[in-house]
N, C-alpha and C positions, 0 to 999 in steps of 0.2 A: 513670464512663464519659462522662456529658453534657460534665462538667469539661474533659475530654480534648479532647474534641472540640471546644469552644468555644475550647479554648487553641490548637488545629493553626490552627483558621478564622482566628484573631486576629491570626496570626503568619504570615501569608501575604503574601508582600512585593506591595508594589502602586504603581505608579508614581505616582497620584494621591497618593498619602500623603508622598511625597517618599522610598521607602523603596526599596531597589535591586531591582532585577529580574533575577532569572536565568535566561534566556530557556529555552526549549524548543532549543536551540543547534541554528539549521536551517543549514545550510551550503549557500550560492548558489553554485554554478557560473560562471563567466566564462570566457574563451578562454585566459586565461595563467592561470587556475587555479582557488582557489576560496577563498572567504571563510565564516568561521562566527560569528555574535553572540556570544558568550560571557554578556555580562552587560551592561546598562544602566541607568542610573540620573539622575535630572537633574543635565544638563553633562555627562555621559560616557557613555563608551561600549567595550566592551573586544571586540574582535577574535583568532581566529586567522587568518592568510593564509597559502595556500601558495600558492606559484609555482614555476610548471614548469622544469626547467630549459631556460636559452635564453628563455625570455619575458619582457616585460616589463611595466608597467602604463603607461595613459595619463601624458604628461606634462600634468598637473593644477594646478587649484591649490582651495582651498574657501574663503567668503567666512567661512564662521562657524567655522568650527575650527581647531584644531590639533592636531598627531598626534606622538607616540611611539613609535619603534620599536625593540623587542627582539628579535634574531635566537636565535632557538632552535637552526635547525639550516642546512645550507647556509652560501651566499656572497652577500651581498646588492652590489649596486653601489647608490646611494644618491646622486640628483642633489638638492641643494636649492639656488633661486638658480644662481648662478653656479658654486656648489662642487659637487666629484665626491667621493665616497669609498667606500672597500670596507670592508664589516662583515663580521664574522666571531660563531659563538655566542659569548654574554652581552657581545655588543658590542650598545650602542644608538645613538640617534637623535634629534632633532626638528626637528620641520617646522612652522615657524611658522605661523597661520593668514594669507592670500592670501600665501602664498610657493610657487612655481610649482615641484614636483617630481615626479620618480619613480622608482620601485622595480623594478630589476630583477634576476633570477639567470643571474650569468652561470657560474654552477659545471654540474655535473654532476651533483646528487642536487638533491630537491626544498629549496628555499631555504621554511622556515616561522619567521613572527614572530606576536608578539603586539603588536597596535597598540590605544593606548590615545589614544582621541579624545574634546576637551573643547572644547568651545561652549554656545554659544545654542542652535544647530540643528543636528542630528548626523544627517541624513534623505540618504541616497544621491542624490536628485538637489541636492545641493550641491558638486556637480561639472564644472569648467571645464576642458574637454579643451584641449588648444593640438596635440597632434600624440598620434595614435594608430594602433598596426600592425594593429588589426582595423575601420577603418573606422567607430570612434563618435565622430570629428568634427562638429559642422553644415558642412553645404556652403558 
């Protein structure tokens, strides 16, 4: 029974150790919808987003990462740069690190991906708004 026990303790992922972490997945609330951690590990980071239909996310951009997106469900509209495009399920994406984009549904049911983000620094305020519809620009 000690055995056991020492084997569960052992094997407990822990970020210190370089070994992945599978979060407690607490899902944050925002005004076009909401976000859930899935799993983190050093350089990455794995997301679910849903957005509402009709909302959109800040047009952004992040100095230390870059981001992957795979549409699950919904219509995603998909600005990076310069380029526009519509994604549809097991259609993906990527969003270079400082390349200035965003993520909106312009369908009718809830639009949900799974974004998978890799840097140095993967911490939510690594975020550079340039225009936003709920007012989290700086003045």
């Amino acid at each position: 029974m000690v055995a056991v026990k020492e084997s569960v303790e052992t094997s407990k992922p822990s970020i210190e150790n370089n070994i992945p972490s599978v979060c407690n997945a607490t899902t944050e609330l925002r005004p076009w919808g909401s976000f859930t951690t899935l799993e983190e590990g050093p350089g990455y980071k794995i997301k679910r987003i849903e957005v509402k239909p009709g909302h959109r996310l800040s047009l952004q951009m992040h100095h230390h990462r870059s981001e992957h997106w795979i549409v699950v469900a919904g219509t995603a509209r998909v600005v990076c740069g310069d380029s526009e495009e519509i994604l549809f399920s097991n259609q993906s994406t990527y969003v270079p690190q400082c390349m200035s984009h965003r993520l909106e549904n312009p369908g009718v049911i809830p639009l949900v991906l799974i974004e998978v983000q890799n840097g140095e620094y993967l911490g939510e305020d690594d975020i550079i708004r340039f225009q936003d519809d709920y007012s989290r620009t700086p003045a």
